[in-house]
N, C-alpha and C positions, 0 to 999 in steps of 0.2 A: 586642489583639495575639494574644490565643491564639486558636485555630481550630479549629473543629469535628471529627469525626470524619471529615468527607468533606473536610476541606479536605487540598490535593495536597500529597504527601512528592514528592520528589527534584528533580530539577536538567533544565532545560533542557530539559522536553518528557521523562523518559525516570525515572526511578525514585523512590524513597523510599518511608519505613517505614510498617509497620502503624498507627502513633497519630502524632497531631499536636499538639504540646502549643506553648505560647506559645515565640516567637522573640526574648529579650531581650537587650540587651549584659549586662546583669549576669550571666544565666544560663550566658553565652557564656565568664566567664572563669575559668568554671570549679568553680562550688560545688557541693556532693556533692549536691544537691534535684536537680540535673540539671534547670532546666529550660533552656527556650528554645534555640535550634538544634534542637529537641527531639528527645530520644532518637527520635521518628519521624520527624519533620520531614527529619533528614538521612539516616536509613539508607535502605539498599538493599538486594540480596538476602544473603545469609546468608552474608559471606565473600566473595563478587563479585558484581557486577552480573546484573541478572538476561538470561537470555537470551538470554547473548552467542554462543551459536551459531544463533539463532533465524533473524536477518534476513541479514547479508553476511558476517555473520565477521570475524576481525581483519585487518586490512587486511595481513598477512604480518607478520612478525617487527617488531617495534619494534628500531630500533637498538639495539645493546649487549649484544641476547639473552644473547651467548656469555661474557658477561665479560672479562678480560683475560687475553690470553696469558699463560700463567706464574705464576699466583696475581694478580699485580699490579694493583691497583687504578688504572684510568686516572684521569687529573685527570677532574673532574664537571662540567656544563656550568655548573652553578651552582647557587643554588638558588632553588627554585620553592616557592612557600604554596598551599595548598588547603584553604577552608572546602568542608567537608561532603564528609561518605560516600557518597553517595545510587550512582546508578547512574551517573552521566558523571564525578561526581567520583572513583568507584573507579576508572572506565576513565583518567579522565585520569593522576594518580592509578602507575597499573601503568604506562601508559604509560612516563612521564615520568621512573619508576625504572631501567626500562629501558633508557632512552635516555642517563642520565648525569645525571642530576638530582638534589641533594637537595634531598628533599621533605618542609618543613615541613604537617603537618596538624591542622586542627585540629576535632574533634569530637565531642563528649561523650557520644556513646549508651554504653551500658554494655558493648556489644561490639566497639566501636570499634578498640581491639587487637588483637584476632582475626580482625577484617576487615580491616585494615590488613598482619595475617600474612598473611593467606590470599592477598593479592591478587601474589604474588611468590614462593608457596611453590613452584613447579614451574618454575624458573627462577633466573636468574643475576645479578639486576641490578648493574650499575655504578654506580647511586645509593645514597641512603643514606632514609631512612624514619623520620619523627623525628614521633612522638604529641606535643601540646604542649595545654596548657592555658593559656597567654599569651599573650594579643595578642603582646605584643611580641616574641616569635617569629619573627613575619615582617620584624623589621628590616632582616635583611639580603637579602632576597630582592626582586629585581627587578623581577618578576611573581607577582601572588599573582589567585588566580580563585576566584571567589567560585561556591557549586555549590549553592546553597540553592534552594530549592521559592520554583514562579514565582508570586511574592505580591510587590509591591511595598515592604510595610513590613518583610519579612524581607529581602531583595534592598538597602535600603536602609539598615536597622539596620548589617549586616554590612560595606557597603562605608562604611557613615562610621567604625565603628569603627578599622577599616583605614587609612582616612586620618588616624586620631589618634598613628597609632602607624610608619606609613610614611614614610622621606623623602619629600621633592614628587619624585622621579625616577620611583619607584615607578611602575610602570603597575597597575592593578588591571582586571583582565577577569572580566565577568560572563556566566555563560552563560544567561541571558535570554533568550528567544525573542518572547514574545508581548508583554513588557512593551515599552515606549518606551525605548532606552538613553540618550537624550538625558534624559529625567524622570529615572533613574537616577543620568545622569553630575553632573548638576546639584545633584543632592538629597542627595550625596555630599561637596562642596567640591572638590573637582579635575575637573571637567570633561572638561580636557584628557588627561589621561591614563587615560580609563577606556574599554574600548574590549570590544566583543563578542565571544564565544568560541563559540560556538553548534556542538555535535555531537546531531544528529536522534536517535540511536539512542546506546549505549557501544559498538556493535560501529561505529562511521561508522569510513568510511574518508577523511572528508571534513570539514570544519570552515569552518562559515562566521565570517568575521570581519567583525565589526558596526563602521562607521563612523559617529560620527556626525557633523555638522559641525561641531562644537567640536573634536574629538579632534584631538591632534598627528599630525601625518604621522610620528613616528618612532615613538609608543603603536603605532600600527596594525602598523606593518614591526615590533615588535618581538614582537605577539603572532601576526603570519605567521610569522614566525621562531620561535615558540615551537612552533607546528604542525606545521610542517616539522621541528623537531629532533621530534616524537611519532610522527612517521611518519605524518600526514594531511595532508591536500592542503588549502593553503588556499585561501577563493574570499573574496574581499570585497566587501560588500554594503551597502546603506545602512539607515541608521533604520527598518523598515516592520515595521509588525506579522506579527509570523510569518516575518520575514524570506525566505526560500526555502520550505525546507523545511517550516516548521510551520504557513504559510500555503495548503499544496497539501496537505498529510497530515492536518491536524488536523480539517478539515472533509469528507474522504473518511471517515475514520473515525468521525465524530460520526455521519454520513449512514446508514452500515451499523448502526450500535447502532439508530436509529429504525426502519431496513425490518425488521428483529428483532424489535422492540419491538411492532413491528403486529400482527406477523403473516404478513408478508408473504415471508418465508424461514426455513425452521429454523436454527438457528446452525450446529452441522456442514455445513451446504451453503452459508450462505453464506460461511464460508471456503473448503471447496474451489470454490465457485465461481469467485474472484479467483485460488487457487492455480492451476486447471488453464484459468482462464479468461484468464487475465493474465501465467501464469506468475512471478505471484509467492511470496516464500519462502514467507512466510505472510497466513493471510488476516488480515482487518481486524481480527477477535475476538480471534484469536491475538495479535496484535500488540499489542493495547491488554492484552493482559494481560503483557505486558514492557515496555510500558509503567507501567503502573500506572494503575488507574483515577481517584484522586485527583490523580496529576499529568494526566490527560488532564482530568480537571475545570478543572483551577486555569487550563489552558492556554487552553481553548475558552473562558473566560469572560473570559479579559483580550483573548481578540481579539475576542468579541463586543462587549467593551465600545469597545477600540479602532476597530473597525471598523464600529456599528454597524449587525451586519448579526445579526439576533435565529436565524434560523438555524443559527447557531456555538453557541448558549449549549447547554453541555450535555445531551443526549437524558436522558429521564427514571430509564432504566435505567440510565444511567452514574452517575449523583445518587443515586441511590439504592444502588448498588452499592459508591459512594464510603463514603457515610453508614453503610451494614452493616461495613464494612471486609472488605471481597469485593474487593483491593487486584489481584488476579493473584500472578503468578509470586513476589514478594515476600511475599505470605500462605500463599500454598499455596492458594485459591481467589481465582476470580474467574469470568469466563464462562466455563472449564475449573477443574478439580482439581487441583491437585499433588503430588507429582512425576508423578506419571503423565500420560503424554501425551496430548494431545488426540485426542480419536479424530479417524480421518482415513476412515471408512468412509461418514460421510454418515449422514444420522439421513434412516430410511425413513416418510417422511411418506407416505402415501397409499394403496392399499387394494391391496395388491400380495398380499394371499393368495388376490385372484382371481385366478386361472394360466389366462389368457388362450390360445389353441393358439399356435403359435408362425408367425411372419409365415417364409413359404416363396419369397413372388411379390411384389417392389415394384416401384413407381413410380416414378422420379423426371421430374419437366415442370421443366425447363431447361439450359441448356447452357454455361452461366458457371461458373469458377472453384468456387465454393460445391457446385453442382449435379452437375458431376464428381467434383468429393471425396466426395459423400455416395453417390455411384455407388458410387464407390472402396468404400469401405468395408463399403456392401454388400454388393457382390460376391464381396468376401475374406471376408465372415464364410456365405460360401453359401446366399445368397439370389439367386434370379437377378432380376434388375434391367431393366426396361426404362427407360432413358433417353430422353425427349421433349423434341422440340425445335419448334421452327417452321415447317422444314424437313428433309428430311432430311440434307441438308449439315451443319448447324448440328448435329446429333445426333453427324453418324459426326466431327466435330470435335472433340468434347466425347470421343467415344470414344476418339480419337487422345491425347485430353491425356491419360486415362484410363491409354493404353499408356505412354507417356510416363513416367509419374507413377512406373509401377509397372516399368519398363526401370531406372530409378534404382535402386529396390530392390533389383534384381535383383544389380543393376552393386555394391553396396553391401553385399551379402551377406545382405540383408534378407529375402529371397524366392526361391526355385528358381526357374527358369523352366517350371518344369512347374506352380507353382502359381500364375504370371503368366499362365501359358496358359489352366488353370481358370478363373481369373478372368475374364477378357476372354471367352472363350466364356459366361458367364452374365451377362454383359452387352450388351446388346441394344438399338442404337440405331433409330430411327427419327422418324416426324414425326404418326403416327398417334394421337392420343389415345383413340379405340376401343378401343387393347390394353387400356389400364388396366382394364378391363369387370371383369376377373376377376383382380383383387390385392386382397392380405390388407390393404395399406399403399399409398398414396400422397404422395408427400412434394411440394409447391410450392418452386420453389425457383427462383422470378422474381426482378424486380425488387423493391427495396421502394418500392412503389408500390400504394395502397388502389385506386387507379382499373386497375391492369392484374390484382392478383392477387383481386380481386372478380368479376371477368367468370369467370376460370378456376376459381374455386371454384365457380360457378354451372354450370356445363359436368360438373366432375369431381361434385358432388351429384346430377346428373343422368342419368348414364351408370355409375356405380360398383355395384357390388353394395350391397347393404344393410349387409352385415357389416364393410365397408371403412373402415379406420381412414384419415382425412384430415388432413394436416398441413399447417401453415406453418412458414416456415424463418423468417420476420419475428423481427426482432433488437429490433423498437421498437414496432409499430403491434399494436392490438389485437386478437389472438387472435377473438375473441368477432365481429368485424364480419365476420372469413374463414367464421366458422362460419354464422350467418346468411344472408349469400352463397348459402353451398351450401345452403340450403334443408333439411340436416340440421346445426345445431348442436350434437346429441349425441356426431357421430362425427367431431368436431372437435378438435387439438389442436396445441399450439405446441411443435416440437421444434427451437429453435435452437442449431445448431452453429456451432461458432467455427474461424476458418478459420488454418491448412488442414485441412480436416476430416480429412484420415488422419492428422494429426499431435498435434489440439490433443483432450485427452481430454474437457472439458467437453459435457457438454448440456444446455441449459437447459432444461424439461419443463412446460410451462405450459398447465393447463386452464381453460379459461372457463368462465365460472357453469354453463353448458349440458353442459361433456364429463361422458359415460356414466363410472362409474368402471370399468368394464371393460376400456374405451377407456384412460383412464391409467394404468392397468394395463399394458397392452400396449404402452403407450410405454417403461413405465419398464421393462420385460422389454425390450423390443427393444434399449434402451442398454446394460443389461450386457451382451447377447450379443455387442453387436458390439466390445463394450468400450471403451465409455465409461462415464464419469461420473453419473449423472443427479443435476439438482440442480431438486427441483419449487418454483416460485414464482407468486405470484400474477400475473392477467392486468392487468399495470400498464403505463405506460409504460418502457422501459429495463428490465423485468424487473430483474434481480437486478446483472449486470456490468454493462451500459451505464448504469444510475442510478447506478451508484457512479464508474464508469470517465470516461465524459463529463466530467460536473462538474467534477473533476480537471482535465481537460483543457484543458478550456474556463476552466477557472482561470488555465493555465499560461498560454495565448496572453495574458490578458488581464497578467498579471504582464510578461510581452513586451514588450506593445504601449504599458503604460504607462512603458518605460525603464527600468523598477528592477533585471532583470540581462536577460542575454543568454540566446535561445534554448539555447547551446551550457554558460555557466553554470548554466541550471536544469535541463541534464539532466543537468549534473555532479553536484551537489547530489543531485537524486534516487535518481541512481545509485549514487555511490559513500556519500553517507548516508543514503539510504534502504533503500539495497538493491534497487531496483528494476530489474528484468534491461535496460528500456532506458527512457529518459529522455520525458518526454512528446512534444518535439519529433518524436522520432529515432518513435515509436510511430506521432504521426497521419499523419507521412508516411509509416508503412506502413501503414495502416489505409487512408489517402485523405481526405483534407481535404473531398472532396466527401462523401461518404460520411459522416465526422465533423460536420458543417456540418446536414445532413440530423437526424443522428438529434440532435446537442443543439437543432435547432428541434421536434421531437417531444417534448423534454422540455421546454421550453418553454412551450411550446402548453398542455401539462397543468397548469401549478402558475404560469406568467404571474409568477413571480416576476423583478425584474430582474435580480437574480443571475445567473440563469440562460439568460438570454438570451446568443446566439452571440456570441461577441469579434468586434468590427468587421472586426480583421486578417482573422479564417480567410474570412467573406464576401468580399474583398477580395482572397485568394490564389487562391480558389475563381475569383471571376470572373475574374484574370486566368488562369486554366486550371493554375495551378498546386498541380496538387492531389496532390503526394506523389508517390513513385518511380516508379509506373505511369507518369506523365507526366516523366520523369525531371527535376522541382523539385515543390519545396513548400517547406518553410522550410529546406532545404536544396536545392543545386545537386549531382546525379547523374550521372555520367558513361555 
């Protein structure tokens, strides 16, 4: 029963304390040894949950915030039990005070009172707040939720004791993510009445509620209804490991500790890379330190085991980081420091005290969306830019989008028109690829396709000055084959932007065994001027965002396709408990399904795991031409 130093504190995917001592019923009721529930086992951060402004925030005011008019204490919706402090049991916990709830709890850390003050000191609640060391405490309580760290024989201790001491009316919800609710419900004596409670984050705005097939149809309505009186939205889901949410996030994040782990990304970059690349709150590192390292162990390991896919079982730095008690936001270290905030400037990897002269005269060879933008951008930071096209149609096209792009601005308050003007006069279209003879910079910015931008690397190695820094804009395909191509792979390098390029601040900066460091030098100079990001990563597949991002993706579809929720339910889920600014659906159909489809067969191709192979669907929307709002469908219908 007791557990290691690395085995996971808190509830549901999301908190618990620095030490993990055994989880016993005797210990639970209460004896001064303090063990089991263990003083680590159930805590959380120091007084509230940690990081609750990290990811989406609170989902607005919990009912009740303001109290009752007049001093007067409204009647309480009833009352509600909660085992364990951790980070979803304080959230739920605050909620549920706030909302009109008394709330029996019960938890034996030694600060357990203090945290239980804290979590309602700057507010009004209309519930009532009652520490208990007696089972039988939750007699009369209706729904009691069990918040204990996702281990089976603690998850199970807890809710049998519950059942010894509950009427049979009693519903008892566990917020269990990775474990089986049905092994739970069973392993408990009531079955019927024990039913899923699951919040991603303490900050979700969302709450998924676990069915099993046993569970009564009025268990379930009764713990939507308890969701709904918290102020979260509830979404009901069936038995599967990781249900929604910890099935799509548990293993994006297992995946970024391993590209870390390599080598393959500094930490500071590859969070801001998911930040300014995904626009998410925070990146993956961030994240698992509000989460806690040790519940992000306990979680990956019960759906590897579930799931039997060895991939899930936690990256070695996460095991290790468990084991040191390097816990995150709940210790004060983890992959960051605390309290002080993670640095968000990007950790300068690469040989940048070579001060390269600065790029005066670019390139850009294409005329697509992508290739525009990077126009754009140049031209604003006063570079003049020639744009190459096929034709010269196709150039003064791309120019047009260019004015276009920058008339918004204008219209928007974004830009003078004297500096639209500048602009577009230093931008330079044509069909000539001989101009580029005498640029500091030339940027590719074709198709992704090895068979079209191999010819034009050969052409641009051929015709370009010696001193010409050559880029590809390639978001997947290997850096290293473009440089080869051009017959100089020293003055080669991968500067992928994410579109739309004057809006999204990332660049991905990727040198192949072959780039000069001068050369990346002068990559990583040219992103800050024009102000962006730079985030340098090794010449892999998916670089840094698409190996993380994809997978993800291509997870969702298959979560789809095998019936277990709805495209529309798992962007809810991500959204509103993840935090995620849009849902994976609502994303590939702005990315493009073809496009999508392409680069997860790239990842593929490199690691042939079957994981990883394309979801049946997206090949299947793809060929029926539905490939996202370009095409006005994809897994949504666009007017």
């Amino acid at each position: 029963m007791s557990g290691g130093a690395g085995r996971a504190a808190g509830t549901g995917g999301t908190g618990g304390g620095a030490q993990d001592r055994a989880l016993g019923v005797d210990g639970l009721s209460g004896g001064a040894e303090g063990r089991a529930l263990g003083a680590g086992a159930l805590s959380g951060g120091a007084g509230r949950s940690p990081g609750t402004g990290g990811v989406s925030g609170e989902a607005g005011p919990a009912p009740g915030t303001g109290g009752a008019p007049g001093g007067e204490r409204p009647s309480v919706l009833g009352v509600l039990g909660v085992v364990g402090l951790g980070a979803v049991g304080c959230a739920l916990v605050r909620r549920a005070a706030l909302a009109g709830y008394d709330v029996v709890v019960l938890d034996p850390h030694p600060d357990a009172a203090a945290r239980l003050d804290g979590l309602v000191q700057d507010t009004a609640p209309t519930g009532r707040l009652r520490l208990t060391d007696d089972w039988a405490a939750f007699a009369p309580a209706d729904v009691v939720v069990e918040a204990v760290p996702e281990r089976r024989e603690a998850k199970t201790e807890v809710l049998r004791a519950l059942d010894r001491v509950c009427p049979p009316a009693t519903v008892l919800a566990t917020t269990a993510s990775a474990l089986s609710l049905t092994d739970l419900a069973t392993a408990c004596g009531r079955p019927g009445r024990v039913v899923g409670l699951h919040l991603a984050l303490p900050s979700a705005e969302v709450a998924e509620v676990g069915r099993t097939v046993v569970a009564d149809a009025k268990a379930v309505e009764r713990v939507r209804d308890l969701a709904r009186d918290l102020g979260l939205v509830p979404v009901t889901v069936g038995d599967r490991a990781g249900l929604v949410s910890a099935s799509l996030l548990f293993g994006y994040l297992n995946h970024a500790v391993a590209l870390y782990d390599q080598g393959v990304v500094a930490r500071d970059d590859i969070d801001a890379a998911m930040r300014y690349g995904c626009g998410l709150p925070l990146g993956p590192l961030e994240l698992l330190d509000v989460i806690g390292a040790d519940t992000a162990c306990d979680v990956l390991a019960a759906l590897a085991d579930r799931l039997d896919e060895p991939s899930l079982q936690p990256a070695r730095r996460l095991r290790h980081m468990a084991l040191a008690g390097l816990l995150g936001r709940k210790t004060g270290r983890g992959f960051y420091d605390y309290p002080a905030p993670p640095a968000g400037a990007g950790t300068d990897a690469g040989p940048d005290a070579l001060r390269p002269p600065p790029v005066t005269r670019a390139g850009v060879v294409g005329t697509g969306t992508m290739a525009a933008g990077i126009a754009e951008v140049l031209a604003r930071n006063g570079i003049t830019t020639l744009l190459v096209g096929r034709s010269d149609e196709r150039a003064k096209s791309a120019w047009e989008a260019v004015a276009a792009s920058t008339g918004r601005a204008v219209r928007r308050g974004r830009m003078t028109e004297a500096e639209q003007s500048a602009l577009l006069d230093r931008l330079e279209p044509g069909s000539d690829l001989g101009r580029l003879a005498g640029c500091d910079l030339v940027v590719e910015a074709v198709a992704e396709d090895l068979a079209v931008k191999k010819p034009l690397f050969a052409r641009l190695g051929a015709l370009c000055g010696p001193d010409t820094l050559l880029a590809t804009t390639t978001s997947s395909l290997p850096v290293i084959e473009c440089g080869l191509a051009s017959g100089r792979p020293r003055d080669v390098v991968g500067l992928h932007f994410f579109n739309p390029a004057p809006v999204m601040k990332l660049v991905e900066v990727i040198p192949s065994l072959e780039t000069a460091p001068h050369h990346l030098a002068a990559a990583r100079e040219l992103c800050r001027r024009i102000g962006k990001h730079p985030v340098q990563c090794l010449d892999r597949p998916g670089f840094v965002v698409n190996a993380l991002l994809f997978p993800y993706l291509n997870g969702a579809v298959r979560l789809a396709e095998s019936h277990y929720a709805s495209a529309d339910a798992i962007d809810q889920v991500m959204k509103g408990g993840c935090g995620f600014p849009l849902g994976p659906f609502e994303l590939l159909d702005v990315i493009g399904l073809d496009v999508s489809l392409s680069i997860q067969q790239v990842l593929h191709t490199a690691d042939r795991r079957p994981a990883s192979a394309p979801a049946p669907l997206l090949g299947h929307l793809v060929a029926a031409g539905r490939v996202g709002r370009k095409a006005g469908a994809g897994f949504r219908v666009y007017g």
